[in-house]
Backbone bond lengths (Angstrom), bond angles and torsions (degrees), N, CA, C in turn:
res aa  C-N    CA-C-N  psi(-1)  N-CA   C-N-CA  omega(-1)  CA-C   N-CA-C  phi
1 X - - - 1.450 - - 1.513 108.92 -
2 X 1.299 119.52 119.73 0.942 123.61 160.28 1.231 152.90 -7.55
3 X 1.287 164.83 -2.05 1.691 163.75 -105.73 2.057 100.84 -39.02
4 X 1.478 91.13 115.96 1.654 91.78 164.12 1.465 126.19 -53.72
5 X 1.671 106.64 -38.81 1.325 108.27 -151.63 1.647 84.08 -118.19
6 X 1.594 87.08 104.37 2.241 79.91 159.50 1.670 100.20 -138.77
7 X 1.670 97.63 164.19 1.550 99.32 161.03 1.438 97.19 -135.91
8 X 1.428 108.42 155.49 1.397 119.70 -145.67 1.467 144.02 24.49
9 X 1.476 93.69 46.80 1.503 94.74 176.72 1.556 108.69 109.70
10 X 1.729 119.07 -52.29 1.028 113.03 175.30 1.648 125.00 -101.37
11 X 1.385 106.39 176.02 1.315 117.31 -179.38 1.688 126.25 -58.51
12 X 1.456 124.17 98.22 1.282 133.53 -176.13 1.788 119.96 -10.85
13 X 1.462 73.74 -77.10 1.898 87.33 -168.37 1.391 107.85 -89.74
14 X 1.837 124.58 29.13 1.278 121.66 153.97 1.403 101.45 -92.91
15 X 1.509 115.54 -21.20 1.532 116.04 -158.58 2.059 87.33 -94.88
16 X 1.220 114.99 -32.78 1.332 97.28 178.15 1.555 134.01 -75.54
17 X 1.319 100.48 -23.90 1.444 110.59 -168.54 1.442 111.06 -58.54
18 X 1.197 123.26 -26.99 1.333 123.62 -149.23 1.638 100.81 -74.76
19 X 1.164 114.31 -27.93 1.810 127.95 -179.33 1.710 106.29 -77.43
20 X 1.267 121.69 -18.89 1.177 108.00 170.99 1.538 114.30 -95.91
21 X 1.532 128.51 -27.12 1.366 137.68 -168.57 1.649 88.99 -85.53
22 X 1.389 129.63 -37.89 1.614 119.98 -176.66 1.706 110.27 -64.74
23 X 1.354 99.35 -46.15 1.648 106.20 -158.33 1.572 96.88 -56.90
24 X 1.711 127.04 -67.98 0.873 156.46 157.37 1.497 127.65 -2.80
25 X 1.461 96.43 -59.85 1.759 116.06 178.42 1.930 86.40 -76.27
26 X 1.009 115.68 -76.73 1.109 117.05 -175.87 1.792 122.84 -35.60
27 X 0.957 124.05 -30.13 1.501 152.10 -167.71 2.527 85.73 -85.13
28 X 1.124 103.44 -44.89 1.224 106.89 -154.62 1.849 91.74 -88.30
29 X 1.612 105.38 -37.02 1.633 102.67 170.89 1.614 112.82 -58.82
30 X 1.393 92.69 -38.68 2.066 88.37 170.98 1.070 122.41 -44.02
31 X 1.259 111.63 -62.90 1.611 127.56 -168.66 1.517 93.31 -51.87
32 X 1.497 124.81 -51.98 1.499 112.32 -174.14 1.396 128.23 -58.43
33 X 1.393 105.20 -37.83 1.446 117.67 151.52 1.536 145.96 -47.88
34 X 1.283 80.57 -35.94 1.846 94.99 162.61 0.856 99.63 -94.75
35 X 1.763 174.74 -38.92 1.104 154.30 -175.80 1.878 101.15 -73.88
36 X 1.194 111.16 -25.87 1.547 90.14 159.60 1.619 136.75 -115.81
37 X 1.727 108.54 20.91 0.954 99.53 178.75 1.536 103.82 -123.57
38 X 1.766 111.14 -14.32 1.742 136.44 173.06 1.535 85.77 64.75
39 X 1.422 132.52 48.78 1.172 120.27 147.89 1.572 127.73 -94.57
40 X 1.263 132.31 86.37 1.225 141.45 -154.04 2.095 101.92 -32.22
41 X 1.375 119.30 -39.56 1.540 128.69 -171.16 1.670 92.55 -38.11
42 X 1.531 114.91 -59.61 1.594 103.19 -164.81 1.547 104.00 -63.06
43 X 1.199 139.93 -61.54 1.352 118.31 -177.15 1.205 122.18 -66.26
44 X 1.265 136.79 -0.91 0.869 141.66 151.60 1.954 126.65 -56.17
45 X 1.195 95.45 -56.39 1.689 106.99 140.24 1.224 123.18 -49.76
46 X 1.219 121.12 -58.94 1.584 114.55 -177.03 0.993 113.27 -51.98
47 X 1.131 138.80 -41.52 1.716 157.17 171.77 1.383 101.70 -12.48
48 X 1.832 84.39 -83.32 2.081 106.34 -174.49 1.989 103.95 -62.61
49 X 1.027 114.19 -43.02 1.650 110.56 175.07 1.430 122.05 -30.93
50 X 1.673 107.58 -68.86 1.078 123.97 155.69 1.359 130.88 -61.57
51 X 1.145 141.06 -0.48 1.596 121.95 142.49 1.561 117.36 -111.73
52 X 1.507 108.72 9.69 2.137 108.37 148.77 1.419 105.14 -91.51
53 X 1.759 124.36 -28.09 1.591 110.53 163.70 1.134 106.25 -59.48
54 X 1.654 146.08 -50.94 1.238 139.92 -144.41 1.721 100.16 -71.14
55 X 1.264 92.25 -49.64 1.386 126.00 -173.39 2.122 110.62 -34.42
56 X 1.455 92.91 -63.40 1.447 133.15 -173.17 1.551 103.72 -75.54
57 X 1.777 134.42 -35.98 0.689 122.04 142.16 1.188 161.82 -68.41
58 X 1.917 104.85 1.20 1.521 122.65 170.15 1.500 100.77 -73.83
59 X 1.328 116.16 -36.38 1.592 113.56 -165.06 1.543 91.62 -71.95
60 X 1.035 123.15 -68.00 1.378 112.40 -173.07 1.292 134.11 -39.13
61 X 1.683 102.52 -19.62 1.607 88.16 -176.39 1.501 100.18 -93.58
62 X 1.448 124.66 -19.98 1.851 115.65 162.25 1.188 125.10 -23.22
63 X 1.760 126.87 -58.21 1.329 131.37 175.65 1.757 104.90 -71.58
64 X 1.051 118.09 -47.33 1.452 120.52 -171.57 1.999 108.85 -61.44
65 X 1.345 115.57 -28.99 1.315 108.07 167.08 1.449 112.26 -90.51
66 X 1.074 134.36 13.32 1.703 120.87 161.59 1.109 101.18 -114.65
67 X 1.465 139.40 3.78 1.087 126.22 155.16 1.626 127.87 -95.97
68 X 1.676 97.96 -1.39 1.523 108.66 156.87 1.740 120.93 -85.48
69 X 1.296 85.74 -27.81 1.914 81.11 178.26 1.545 102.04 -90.53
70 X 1.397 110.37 -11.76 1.911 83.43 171.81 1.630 110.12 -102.37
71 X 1.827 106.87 32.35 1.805 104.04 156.77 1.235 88.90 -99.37
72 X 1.611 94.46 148.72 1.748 129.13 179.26 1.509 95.12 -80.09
73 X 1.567 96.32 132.30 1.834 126.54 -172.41 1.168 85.49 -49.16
74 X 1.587 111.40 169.18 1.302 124.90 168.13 1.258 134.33 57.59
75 X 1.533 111.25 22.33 1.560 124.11 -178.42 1.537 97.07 -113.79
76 X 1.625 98.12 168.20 1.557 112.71 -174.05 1.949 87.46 -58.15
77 X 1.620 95.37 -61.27 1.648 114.51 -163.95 1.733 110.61 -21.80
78 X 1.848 107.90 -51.33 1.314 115.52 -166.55 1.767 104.44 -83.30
79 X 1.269 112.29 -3.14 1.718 105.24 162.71 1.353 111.80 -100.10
80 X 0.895 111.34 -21.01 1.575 116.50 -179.91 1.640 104.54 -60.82
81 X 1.398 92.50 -68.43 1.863 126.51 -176.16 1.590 105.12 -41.41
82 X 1.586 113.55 -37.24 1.572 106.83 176.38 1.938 113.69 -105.36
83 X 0.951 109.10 16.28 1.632 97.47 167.40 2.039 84.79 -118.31
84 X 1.480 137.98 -22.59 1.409 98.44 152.87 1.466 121.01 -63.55
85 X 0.742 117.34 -41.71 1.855 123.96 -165.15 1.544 104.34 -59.74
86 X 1.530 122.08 -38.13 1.355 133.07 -168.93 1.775 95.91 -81.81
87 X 1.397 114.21 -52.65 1.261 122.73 174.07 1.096 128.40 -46.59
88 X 1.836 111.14 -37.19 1.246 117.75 167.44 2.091 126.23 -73.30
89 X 1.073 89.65 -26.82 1.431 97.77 174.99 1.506 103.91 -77.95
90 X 1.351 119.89 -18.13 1.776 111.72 172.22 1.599 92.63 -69.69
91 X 1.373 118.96 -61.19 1.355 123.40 -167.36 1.395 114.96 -17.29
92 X 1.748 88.92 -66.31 1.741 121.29 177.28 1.570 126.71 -56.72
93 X 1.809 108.91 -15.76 1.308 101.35 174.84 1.740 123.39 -100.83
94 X 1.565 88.43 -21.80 1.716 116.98 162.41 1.748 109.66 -32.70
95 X 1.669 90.75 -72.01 1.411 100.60 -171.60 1.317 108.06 -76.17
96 X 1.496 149.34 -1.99 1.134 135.15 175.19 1.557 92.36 -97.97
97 X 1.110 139.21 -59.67 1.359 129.92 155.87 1.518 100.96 4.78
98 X 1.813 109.09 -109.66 1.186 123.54 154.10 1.729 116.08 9.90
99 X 1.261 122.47 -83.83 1.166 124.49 167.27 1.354 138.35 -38.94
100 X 1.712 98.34 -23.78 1.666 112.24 -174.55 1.598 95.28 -92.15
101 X 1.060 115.54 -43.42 1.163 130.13 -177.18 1.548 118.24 -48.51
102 X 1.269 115.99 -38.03 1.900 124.67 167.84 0.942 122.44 -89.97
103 X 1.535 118.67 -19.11 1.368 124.00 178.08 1.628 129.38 -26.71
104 X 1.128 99.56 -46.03 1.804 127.40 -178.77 1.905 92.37 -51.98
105 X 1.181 107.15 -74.66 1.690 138.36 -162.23 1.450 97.23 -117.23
106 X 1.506 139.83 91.44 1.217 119.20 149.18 1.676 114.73 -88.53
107 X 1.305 123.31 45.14 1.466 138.77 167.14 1.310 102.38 -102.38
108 X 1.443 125.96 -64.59 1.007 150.90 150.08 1.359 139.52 -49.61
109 X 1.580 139.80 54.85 1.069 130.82 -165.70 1.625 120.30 -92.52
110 X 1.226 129.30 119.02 1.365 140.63 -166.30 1.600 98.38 -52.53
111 X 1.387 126.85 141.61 1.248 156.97 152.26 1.569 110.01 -10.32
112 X 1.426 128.70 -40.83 1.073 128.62 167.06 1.643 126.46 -107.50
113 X 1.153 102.48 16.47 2.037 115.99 170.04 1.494 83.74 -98.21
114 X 1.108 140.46 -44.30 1.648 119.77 -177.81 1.351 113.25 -88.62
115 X 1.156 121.24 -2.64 1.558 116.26 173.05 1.690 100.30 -99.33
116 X 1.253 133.64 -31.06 1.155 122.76 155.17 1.695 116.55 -45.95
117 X 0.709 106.55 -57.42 1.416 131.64 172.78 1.816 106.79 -26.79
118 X 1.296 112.79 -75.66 1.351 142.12 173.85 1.729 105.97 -59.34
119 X 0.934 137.31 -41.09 1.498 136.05 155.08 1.531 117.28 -73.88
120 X 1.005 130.40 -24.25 1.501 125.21 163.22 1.376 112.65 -67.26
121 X 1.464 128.43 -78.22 1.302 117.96 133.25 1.496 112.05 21.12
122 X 1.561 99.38 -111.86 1.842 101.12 173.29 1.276 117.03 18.70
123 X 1.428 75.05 -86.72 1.878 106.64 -153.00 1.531 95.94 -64.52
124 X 1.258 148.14 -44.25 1.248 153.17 -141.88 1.658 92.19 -73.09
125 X 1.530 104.75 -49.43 1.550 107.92 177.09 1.233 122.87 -32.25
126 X 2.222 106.49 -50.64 0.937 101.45 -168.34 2.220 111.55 -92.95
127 X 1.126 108.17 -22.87 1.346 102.88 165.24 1.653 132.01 -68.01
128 X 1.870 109.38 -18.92 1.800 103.87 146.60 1.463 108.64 -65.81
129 X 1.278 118.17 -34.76 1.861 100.25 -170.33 1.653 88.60 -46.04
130 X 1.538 111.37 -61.10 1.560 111.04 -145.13 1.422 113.76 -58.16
131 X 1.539 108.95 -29.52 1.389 120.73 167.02 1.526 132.45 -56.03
132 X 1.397 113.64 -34.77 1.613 137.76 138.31 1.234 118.40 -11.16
133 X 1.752 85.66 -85.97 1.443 109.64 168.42 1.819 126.54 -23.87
134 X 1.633 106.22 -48.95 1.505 120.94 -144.47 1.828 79.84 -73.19
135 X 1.722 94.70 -50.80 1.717 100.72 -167.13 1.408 116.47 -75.00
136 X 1.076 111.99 -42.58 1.440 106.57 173.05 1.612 147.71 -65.20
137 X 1.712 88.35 -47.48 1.550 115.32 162.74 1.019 128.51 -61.40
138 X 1.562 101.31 -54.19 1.032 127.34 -161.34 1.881 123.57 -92.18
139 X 1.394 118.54 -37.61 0.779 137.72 164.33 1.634 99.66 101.02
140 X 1.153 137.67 -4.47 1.210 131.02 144.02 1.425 141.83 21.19
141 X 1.261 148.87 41.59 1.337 132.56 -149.85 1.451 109.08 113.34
142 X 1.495 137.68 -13.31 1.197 149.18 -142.75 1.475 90.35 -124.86
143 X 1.893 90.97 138.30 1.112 100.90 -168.79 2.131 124.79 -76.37
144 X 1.010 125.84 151.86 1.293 100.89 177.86 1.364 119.83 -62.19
145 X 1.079 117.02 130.12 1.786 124.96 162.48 1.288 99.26 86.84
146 X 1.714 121.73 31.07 1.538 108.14 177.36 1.594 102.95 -67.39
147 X 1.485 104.33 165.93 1.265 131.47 172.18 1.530 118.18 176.11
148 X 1.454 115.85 172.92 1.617 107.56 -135.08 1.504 93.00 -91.00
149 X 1.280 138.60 -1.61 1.744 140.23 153.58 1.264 111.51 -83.17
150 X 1.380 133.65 -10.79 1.508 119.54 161.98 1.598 120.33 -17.24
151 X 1.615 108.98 133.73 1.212 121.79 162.15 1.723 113.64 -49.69
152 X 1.233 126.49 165.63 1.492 127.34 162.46 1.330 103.50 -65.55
153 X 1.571 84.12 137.64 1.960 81.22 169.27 1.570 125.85 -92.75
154 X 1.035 101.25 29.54 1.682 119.67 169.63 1.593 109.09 -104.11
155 X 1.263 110.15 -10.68 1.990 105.59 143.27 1.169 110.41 -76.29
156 X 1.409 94.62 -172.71 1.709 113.40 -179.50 1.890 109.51 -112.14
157 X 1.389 100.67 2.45 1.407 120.06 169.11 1.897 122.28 -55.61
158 X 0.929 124.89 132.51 1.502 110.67 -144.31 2.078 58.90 -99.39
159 X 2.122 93.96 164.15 1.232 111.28 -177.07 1.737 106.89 -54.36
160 X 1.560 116.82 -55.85 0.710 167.67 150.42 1.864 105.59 15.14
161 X 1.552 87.23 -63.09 1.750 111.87 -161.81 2.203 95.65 -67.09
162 X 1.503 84.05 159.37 1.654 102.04 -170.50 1.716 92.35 -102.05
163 X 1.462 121.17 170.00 1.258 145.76 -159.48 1.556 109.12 -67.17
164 X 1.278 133.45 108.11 1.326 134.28 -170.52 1.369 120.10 119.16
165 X 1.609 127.93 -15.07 1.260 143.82 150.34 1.246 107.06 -56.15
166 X 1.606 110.21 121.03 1.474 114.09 -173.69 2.093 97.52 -112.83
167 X 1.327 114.98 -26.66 1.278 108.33 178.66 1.818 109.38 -157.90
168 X 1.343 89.50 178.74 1.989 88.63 179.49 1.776 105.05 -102.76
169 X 1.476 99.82 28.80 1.518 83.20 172.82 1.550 121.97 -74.73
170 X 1.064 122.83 147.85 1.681 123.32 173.94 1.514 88.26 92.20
171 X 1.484 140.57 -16.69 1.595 123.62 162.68 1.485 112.04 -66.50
172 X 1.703 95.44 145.90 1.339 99.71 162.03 1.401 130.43 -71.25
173 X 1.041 129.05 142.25 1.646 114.81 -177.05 1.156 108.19 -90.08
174 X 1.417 125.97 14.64 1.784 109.92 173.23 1.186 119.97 -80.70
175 X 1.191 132.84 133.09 1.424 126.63 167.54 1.931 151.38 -58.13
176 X 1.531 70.56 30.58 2.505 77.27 -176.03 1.596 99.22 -73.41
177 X 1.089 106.00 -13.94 1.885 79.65 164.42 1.947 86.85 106.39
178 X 1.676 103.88 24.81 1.461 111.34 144.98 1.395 129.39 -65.86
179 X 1.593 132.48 5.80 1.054 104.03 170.31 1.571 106.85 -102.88
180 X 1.320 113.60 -17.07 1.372 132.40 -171.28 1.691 103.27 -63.87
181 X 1.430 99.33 -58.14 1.480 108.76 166.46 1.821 123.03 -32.61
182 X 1.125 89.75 -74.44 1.298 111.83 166.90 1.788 123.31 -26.17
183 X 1.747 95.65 -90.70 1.380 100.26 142.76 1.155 135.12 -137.03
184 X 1.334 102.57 147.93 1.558 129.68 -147.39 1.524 102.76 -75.73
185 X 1.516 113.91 151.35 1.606 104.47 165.41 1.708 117.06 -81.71
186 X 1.202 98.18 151.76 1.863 106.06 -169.34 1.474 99.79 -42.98
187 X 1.366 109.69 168.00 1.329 113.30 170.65 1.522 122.02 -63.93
188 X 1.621 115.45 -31.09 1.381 109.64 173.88 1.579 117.95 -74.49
189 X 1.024 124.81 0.18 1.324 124.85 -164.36 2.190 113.55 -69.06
190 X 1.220 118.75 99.07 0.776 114.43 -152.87 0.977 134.23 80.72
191 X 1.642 126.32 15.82 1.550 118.50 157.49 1.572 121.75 -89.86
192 X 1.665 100.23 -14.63 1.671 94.64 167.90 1.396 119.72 -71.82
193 X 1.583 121.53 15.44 1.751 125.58 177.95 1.368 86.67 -102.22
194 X 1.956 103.13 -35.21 2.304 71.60 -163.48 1.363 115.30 -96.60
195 X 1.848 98.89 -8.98 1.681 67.83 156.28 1.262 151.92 -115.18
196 X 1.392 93.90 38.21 1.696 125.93 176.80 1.639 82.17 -81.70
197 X 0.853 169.08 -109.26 1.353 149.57 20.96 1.796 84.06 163.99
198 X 1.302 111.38 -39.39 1.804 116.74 -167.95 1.984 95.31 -82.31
C-alpha cells in the first residue's frame, strides 16, 4: 500500500520518525549517565532532547495518521496501525510527563521524570517492532510493484514499470493494481524467498 503523505518520492513519517526515536533514546541514555556519573550536564541535556523529541514527534505522527486512515477497515494492517499509533502517543505522553516533571530543576530530575523516561523508552521498543511490522510485513508505506531495479522515485515512473518507461503519463491513477498489470515485476522478483523456502 502505498504512503499518502510523501515528499520526494518517499514516505513522510518514515523520513520523520527517526528525529523523535534519536532525540529521545538518547535524552534517556543521559539520564543513565547522570545517575552514574551525578554530573548534572547530562540531564541537563536530557531536558532540551526531550521536548525537540516530544516536539519532533507531534510532526511525525501527522503523516503517520493519514496513512492509517487510508488502510482499508478490517485488515490485519489497520489493527496493527492503531495500537502503534495509540502506543505511540503513550510514548509521547511519558516523555512530556517526564519533561513536565524537570521543568522546575532540569539539573535535578525527580525519581519519577526518569522512570517515565525509562518506560517510554520501553514501550517505543515495542511500537518500532509494530512499525516494522506495518513496512515490512505488511507492506505499508511501500511502493506498488517495488522491486530491487526500480526506477528512482524522484521520477514519475511507477516502481513497478520495465526499462524504457520515461513517465506515468496516459496512466490511470486508480489503484486496481493497473500498474502491476501493465508492467509486470521481472522474473526474479521474489525468487530469492522461494528459494530460501525450497
Amino acid at each position: 500500500m502505498d504512503s499518502k503523505a510523501k515528499f520526494a518520492g518517499h514516505p513522510l513519517h518514515q523520513m520523520l520518525i527517526v528525529f523523535p526515536l534519536g532525540l529521545l533514546a538518547t535524552a534517556v541514555v543521559f539520564d543513565v549517565l547522570f545517575l552514574v556519573t551525578d554530573n548534572v550536564l547530562w540531564t541537563q541535556s536530557a531536558f532540551y532532547m526531550i521536548g525537540a523529541g516530544v516536539l519532533a514527534g507531534l510532526a511525525a505522527a501527522a503523516p503517520g495518521t493519514i496513512d492509517w486512515l487510508a488502510i482499508p477497515r478490517g485488515t490485519r494492517a489497520k489493527r496493527i496501525g492503531l495500537f502503534h499509533g495509540v502506543g505511540n502517543v503513550v510514548v509521547l505522553a511519558l516523555f512530556a510527563l517526564s519533561w513536565l516533571m524537570r521543568q522546575d530543576n532540569p539539573a535535578a530530575p525527580p525519581t519519577g521524570a526518569v522512570v517515565a523516561g525509562l518506560l517510554g523508552a520501553g514501550l517505543s521498543i515495542v511500537t518500532g517492532w509494530l512499525g516494522g511490522e506495518l513496512v515490512d510485513r505488511l507492506g505499508v508505506g511501500v511502493d506498488e510493484g517495488a522491486h530491487l531495479d526500480a526506477p528512482s522515485s524522484l521520477t514519475r515512473t511507477p516502481a513497478a514499470a520495465t526499462a524504457g518507461v520515461e513517465s506515468r503519463a496516459g496512466l490511470s491513477h486508480g489503484w486496481a493494481g493497473l500498474e502491476r498489470r501493465r508492467y509486470p515485476q521481472p522474473a526474479y522478483a521474489g525468487h530469492e524467498r522461494r528459494v530460501r523456502r525450497a
